[in-house]
C-alpha distance (Angstrom), angle and dihedral (degrees) to the residues before:
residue distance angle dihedral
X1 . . .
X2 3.91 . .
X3 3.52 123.0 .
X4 3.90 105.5 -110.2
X5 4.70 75.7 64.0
X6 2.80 90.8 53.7
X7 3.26 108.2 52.4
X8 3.85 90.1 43.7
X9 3.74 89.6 58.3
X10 4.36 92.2 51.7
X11 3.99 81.8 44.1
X12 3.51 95.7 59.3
X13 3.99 97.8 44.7
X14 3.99 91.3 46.7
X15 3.91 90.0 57.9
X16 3.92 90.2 44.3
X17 3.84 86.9 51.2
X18 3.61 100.2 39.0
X19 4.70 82.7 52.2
X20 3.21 84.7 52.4
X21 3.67 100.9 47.3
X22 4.36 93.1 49.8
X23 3.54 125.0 104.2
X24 3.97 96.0 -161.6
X25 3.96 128.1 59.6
X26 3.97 105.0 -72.1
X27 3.82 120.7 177.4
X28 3.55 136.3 -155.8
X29 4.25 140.7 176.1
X30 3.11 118.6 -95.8
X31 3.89 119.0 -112.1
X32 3.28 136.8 -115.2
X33 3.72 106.8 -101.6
X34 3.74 139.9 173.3
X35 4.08 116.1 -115.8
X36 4.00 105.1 -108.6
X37 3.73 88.8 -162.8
X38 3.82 153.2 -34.9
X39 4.04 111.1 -16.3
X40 4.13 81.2 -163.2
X41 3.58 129.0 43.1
X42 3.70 125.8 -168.2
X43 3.76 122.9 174.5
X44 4.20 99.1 -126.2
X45 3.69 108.6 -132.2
X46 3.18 125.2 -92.4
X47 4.09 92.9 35.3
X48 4.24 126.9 120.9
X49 3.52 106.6 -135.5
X50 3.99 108.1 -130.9
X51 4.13 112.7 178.5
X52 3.59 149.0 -19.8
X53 3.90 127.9 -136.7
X54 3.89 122.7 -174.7
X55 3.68 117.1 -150.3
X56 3.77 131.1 -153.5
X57 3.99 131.9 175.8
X58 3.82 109.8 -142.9
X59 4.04 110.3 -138.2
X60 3.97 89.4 -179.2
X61 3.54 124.0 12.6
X62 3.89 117.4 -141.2
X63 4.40 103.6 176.3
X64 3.68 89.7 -121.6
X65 4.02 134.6 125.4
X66 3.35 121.8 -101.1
X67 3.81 123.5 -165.8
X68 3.89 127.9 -150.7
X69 4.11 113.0 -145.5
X70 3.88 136.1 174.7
X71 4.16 112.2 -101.7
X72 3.28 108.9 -128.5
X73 3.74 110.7 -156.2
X74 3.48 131.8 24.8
X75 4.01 125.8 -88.2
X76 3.87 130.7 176.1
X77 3.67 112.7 -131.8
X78 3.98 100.9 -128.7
X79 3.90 88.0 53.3
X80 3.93 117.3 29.5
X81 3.52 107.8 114.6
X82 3.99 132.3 -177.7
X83 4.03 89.2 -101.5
X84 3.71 96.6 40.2
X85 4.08 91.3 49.7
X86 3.36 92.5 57.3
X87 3.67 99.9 -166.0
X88 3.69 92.6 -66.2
X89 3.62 101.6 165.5
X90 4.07 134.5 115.2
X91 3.89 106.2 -98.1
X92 3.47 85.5 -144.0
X93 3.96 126.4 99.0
X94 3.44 116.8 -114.9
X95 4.08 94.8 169.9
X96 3.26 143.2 -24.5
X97 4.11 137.8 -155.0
X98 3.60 131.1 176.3
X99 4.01 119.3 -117.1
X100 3.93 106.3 -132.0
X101 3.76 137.7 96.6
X102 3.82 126.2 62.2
X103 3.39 124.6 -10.4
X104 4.35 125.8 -113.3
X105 3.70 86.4 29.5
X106 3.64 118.3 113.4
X107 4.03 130.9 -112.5
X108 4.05 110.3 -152.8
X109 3.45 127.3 -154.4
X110 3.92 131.1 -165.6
X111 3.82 104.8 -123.1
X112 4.11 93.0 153.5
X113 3.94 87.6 129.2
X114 3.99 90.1 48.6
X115 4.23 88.5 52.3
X116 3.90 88.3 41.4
X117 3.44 89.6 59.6
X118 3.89 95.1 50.9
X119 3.42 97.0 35.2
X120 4.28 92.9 52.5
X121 4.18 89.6 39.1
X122 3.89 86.5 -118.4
X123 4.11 80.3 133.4
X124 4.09 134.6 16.3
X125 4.43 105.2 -105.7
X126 3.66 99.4 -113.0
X127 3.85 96.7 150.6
X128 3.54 136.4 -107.9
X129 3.82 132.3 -84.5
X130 3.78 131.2 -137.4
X131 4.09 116.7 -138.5
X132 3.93 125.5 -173.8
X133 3.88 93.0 -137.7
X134 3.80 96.9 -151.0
X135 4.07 131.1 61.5
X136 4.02 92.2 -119.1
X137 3.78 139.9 106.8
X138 2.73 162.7 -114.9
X139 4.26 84.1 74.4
X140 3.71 120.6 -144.7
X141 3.53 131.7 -95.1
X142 3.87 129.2 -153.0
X143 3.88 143.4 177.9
X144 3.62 119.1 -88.6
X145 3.86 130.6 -147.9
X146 3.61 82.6 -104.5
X147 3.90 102.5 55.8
X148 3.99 110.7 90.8
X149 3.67 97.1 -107.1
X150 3.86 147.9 6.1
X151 3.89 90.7 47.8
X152 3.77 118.6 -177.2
X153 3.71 116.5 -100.5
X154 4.08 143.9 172.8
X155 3.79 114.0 -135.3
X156 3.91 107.9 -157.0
X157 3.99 119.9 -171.3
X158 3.52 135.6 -152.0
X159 3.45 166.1 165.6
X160 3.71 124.2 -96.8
X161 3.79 118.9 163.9
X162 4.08 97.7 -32.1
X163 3.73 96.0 -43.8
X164 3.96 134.1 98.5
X165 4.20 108.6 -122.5
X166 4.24 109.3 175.8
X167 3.93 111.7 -162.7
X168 3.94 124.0 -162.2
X169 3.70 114.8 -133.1
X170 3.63 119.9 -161.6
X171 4.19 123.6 -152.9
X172 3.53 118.2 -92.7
X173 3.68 88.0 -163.2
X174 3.57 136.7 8.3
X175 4.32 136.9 154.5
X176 4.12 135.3 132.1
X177 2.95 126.6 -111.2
X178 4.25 129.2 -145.4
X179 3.22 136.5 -139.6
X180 4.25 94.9 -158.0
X181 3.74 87.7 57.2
X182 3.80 94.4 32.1
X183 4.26 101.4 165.2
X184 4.30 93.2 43.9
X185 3.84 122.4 92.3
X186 3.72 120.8 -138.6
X187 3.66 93.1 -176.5
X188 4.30 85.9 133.8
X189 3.39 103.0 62.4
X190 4.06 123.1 114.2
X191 3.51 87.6 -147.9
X192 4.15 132.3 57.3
X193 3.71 132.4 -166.5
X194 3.74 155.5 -156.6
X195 3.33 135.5 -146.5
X196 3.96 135.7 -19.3
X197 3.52 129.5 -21.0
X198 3.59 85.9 -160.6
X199 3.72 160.1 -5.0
X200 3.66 90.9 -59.9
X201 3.65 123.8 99.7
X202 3.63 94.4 -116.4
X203 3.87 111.7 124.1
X204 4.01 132.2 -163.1
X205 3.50 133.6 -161.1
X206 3.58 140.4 176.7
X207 3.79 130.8 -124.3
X208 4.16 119.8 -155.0
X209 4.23 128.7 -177.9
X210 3.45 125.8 -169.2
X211 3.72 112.1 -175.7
X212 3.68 107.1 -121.4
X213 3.85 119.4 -179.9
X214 4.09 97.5 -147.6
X215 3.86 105.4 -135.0
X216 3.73 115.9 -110.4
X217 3.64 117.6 -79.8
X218 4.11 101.9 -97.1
X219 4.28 119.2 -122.2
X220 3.22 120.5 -153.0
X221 4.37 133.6 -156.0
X222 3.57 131.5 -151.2
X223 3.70 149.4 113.6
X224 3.90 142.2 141.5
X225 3.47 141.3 -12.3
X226 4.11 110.9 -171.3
X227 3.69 147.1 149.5
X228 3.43 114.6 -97.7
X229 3.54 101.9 -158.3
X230 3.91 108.0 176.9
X231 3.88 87.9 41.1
X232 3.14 107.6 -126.2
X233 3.83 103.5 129.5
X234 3.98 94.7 -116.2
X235 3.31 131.5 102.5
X236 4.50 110.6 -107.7
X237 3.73 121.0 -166.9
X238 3.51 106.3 -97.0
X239 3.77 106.3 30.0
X240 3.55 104.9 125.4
X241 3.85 128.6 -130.7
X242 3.87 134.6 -101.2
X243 3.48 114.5 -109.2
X244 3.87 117.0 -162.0
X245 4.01 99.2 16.9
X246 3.70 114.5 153.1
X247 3.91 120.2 -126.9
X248 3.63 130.8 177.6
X249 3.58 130.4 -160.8
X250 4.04 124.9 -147.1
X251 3.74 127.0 170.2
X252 4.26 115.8 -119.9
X253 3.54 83.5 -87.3
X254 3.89 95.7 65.9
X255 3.65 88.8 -109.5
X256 3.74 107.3 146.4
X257 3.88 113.9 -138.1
X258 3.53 110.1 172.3
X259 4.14 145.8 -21.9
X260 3.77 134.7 -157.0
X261 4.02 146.9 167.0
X262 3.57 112.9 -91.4
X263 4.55 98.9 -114.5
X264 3.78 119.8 -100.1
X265 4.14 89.7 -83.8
X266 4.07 88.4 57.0
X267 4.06 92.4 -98.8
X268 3.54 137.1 135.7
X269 3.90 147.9 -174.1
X270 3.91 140.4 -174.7
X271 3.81 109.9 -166.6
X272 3.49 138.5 161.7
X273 4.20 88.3 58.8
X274 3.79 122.6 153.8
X275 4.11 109.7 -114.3
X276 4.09 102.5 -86.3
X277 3.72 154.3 87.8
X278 3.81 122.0 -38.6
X279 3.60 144.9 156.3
X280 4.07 124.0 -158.2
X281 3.83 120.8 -149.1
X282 3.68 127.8 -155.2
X283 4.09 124.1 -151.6
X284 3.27 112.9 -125.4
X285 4.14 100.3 -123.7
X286 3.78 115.0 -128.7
X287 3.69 108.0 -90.6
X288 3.74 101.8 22.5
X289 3.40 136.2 86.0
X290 4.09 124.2 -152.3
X291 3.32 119.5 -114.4
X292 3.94 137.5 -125.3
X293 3.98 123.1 -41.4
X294 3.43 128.3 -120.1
X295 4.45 108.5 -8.2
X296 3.38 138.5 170.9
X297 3.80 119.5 6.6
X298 3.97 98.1 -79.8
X299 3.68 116.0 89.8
X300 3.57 98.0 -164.9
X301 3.59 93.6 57.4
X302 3.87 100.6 47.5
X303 3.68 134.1 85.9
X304 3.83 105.3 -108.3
X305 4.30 97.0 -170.5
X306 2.84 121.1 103.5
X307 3.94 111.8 -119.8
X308 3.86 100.3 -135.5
X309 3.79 94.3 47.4
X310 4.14 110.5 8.3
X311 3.64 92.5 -130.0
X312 3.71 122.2 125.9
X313 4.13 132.1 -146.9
X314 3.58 122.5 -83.5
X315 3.86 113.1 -83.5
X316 4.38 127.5 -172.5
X317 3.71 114.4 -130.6
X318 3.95 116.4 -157.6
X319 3.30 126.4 -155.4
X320 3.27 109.9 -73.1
X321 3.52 101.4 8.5
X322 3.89 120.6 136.7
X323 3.77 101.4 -158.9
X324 4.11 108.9 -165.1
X325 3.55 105.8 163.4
X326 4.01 95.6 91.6
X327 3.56 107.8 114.5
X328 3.95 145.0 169.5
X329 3.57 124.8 -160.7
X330 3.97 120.0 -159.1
X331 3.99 132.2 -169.8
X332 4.07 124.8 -175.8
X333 3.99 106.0 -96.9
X334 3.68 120.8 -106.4
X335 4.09 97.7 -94.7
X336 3.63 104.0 174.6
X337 3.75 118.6 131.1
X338 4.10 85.1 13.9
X339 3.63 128.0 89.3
X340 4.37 140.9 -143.4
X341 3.59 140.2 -145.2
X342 3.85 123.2 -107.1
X343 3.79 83.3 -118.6
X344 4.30 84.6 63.0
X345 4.15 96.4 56.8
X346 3.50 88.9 33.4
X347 3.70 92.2 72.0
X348 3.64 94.3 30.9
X349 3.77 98.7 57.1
X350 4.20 91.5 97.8
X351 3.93 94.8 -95.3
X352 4.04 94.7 103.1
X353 3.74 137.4 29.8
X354 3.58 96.2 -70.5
X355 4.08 116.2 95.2
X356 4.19 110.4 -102.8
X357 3.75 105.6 -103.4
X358 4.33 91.4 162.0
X359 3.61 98.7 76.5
X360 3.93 102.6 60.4
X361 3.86 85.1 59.9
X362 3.69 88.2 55.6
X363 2.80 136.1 157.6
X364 3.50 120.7 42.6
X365 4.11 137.6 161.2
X366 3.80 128.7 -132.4
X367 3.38 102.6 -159.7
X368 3.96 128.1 17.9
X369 3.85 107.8 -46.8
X370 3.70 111.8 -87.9
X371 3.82 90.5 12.5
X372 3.89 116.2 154.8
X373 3.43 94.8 -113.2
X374 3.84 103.3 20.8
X375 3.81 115.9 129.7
X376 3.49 115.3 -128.3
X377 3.89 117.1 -152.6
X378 3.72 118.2 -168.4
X379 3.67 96.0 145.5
X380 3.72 141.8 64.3
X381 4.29 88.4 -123.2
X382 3.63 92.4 59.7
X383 3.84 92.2 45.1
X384 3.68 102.2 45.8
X385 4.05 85.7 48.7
X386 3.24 94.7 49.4
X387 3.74 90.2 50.3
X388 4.20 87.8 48.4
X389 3.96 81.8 59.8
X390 4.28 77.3 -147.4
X391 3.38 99.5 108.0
X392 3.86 110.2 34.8
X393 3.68 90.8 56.0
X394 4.23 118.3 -62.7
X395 3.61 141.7 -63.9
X396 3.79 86.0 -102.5
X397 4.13 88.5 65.0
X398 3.62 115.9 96.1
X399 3.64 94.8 -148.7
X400 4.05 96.3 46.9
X401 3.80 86.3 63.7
X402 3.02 88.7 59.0
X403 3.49 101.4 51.0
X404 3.78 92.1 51.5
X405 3.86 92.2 49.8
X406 3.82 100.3 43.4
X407 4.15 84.2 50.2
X408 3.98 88.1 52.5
X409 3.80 87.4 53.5
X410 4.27 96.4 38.4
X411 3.72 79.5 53.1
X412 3.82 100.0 47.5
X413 4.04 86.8 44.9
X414 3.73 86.8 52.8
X415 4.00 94.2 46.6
X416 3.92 83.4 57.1
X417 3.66 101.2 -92.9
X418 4.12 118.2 150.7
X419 3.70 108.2 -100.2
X420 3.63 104.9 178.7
X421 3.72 96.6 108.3
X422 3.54 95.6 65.3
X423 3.86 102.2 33.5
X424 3.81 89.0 111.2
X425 3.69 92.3 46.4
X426 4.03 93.9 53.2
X427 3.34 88.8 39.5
X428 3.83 93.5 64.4
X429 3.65 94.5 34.3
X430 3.43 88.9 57.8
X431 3.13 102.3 54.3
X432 4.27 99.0 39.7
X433 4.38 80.0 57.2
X434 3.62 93.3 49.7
X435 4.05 81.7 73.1
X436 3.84 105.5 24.3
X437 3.89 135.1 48.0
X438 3.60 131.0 -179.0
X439 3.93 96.0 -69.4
X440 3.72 90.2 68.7
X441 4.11 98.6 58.0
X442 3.57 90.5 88.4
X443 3.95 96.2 58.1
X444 3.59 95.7 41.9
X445 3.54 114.0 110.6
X446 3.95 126.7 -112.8
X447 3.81 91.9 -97.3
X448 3.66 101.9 34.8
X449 4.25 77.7 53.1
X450 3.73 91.5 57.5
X451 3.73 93.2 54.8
X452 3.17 93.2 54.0
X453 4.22 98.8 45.2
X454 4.45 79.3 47.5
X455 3.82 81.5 56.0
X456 4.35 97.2 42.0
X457 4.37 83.0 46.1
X458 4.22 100.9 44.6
X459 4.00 85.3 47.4
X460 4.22 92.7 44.1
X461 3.88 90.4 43.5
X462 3.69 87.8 46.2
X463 3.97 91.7 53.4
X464 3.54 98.2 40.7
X465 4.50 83.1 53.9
X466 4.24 97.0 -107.5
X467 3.62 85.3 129.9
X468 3.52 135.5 7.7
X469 3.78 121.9 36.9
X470 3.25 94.5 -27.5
X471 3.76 136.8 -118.0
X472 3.93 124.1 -47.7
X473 3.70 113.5 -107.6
């Protein structure tokens, strides 16, 4: 190092100490300094904000507390003053640290609520304010933004597709201000303070901003899945929600952003959305068909889909908006002369998210009626066991295939399905489980066993539309 750097270097501390060391308003240029980070931060979209950290480098350490609060009106860094400031600060704490150890080594302080609250808009960004907490001296002194090194700075960490990214965000603005000299600005010094540098009642505090973009205020979409049982494409009181409908969400550019199950009272919601243009679509559930577009003159009580493809118009959130007028209405398809699978009343028997269509086609016998060992179902339990084949013996028994097959086809029959083509075949079933149940499979002999399996297949190939009417589409 040659000598003219060196003496630069002792130059520059002496007129830091000698600011520190005045009692009246003393000003110096501000120094040349390299950036230590962003001087705007903007949360990108699509990120989860995660924490906040405020970061000061102590030039003189005093062992005293030091509290972090929320500015509360704006001030311009060349012109804030004690009198013009006004004390317009948060009384309440946002942090705290304690002003001791070495010096040019940083003190952090957790302010994630404070940048929460910019970031979300719950509060304007006017900066935060450093206060020595305790009437003592000597006060505290700190590196500015303009001092050549060890410049203040918030770190804020994220989220951002899955992985952790931390930026550094330098002050746009930051000076003390004090209460001895209470009409001067010190907003060029490279150092700042708190509180007294002595036994006088003459207070200083420091003043930071970090230029935070708040995020947009998020929208959200959402409304009502339900079945619209007269068909008229509004909403009546007492038709009952869909529980378990999908619905998909894409942007106006056919971007999909998101899909979920409609809740157990047929109602759903995507939140959290950046302000724009979206459009929601609803899956048409097996078995049901949606209902007419766009009647009556109240749009929160219509069915918005559109019945050939489920998807609605384009709509414009704002921010903030909570838009619940988006709607699908659903009715059970017209199944006569068509038949389903087992796997079809299985899940609509009222034991899942889809609406219990078995039990108005109860009841039904398996086995001649009054038969010794004919089942009788009259409820949607017995039915959807049945169906299981895990209670009525297992899917291993001949005969509880058959129970859950000729079921599927009683219940197709019932719905209004053609069952000519396998009268014969329910006819003998019916009368071969009027005298045996599932505990007799095992003692059956090989050819009374291939009846029965000839029975279990006609009645499955009938349900799945091999013969008969065929299958509804």
């Amino acid at each position: 190092m040659n000598k003219l750097t060196s003496f630069l270097m002792v130059f520059a501390a002496l007129a830091i100490l000698i600011v520190g060391c005045q009692n009246g308003p003393t000003s110096i240029a501000p120094e040349e300094k390299e950036p230590i980070g962003l001087a705007l931060f903007t949360l990108p979209d699509g990120a989860v904000f995660e924490s906040a950290t405020f970061n000061i480098a102590v030039y003189a350490a005093n062992d005293r507390n030091v509290d972090i609060h929320r500015v509360t009106a704006p001030w311009e860094e060349m012109v804030v003053t004690w009198s013009n400031f006004g004390s317009s600060f948060d009384a309440n704490v946002e942090g705290s640290f304690v002003n001791s150890g070495p010096v040019t080594q940083y003190r952090s302080v957790d302010v994630t609520t404070l940048v929460a609250g910019w970031l979300n808009g719950t509060y304007p960004n006017y900066g935060l304010l450093m206060d020595q907490v305790d009437f003592n001296f000597p006060r505290g002194i700190y590196y500015s933004r303009e001092a050549w090194n060890y410049h203040p700075y918030l770190e804020i960490c994220y989220l951002l597709d899955g992985v952790q990214v931390c930026d550094q965000i330098e002050p746009d603005a930051d000076t003390y201000i004090y209460e001895r000299w209470p009409d001067f600005n010190d907003g060029a010094y490279a150092v700042i303070y708190t509180g007294w540098q002595n036994d006088t009642d003459y207070e200083k505090q420091s003043l930071l901003f970090f230029d935070i973009e708040a995020a947009p205020a998020l929208a959200a979409i959402g409304d009502f899945v339900w079945i619209d049982e007269n068909r008229d494409g509004i909403q009546d009181e007492g038709e009952p929600g869909f529980p378990g409908a999908t619905v998909n969400l894409y942007d106006c550019e056919d971007n999909f952003i998101a899909t979920m199950l409609t809740d157990a009272n047929g109602y759903y919601l995507f939140d959290g959305l950046i302000p724009g243009d979206y459009y929601v679509e609803f899956i048409q559930p097996e078995g049901y068909d949606i209902t007419l577009q766009d009647q009556g003159s109240d749009d929160a009580l219509d069915s918005d889909a559109n019945p050939t493809t489920g998807i609605t118009i384009c709509t414009t959130l704002n921010g903030g908006e909570t838009d619940l007028t988006w709607d699908c209405g659903l009715y059970l398809m017209e199944m006569e002369g068509c038949s389903l699978t087992i796997g079809f009343w299985k899940t609509h028997a009222g034991f899942g998210p889809q609406a219990d269509v078995v039990t108005p086609l109860l009841p039904i016998w398996l086995g001649n009626e009054g038969g010794a060992e004919s089942i009788y179902v009259d409820n949607a339990t017995i039915a959807h066991n049945i169906l299981l084949m895990n209670v009525y013996g297992t899917p291993s028994n001949g005969i509880t295939k058959l129970y859950a097959q000729m079921l599927g086809t009683k219940l197709n029959i019932a719905n209004g399905a053609d069952g000519s083509a396998v009268a014969a075949t329910i006819a003998a079933a019916d009368a071969f489980l009027a005298t045996h149940d599932y505990t007799d499979w095992d003692g059956l002999t090989k050819m009374d066993k291939y009846i029965v399996n000839g029975w279990k297949s006609a009645f499955d190939d009938y349900n799945n539309g091999d013969i008969g009417p065929g299958h509804c589409d």
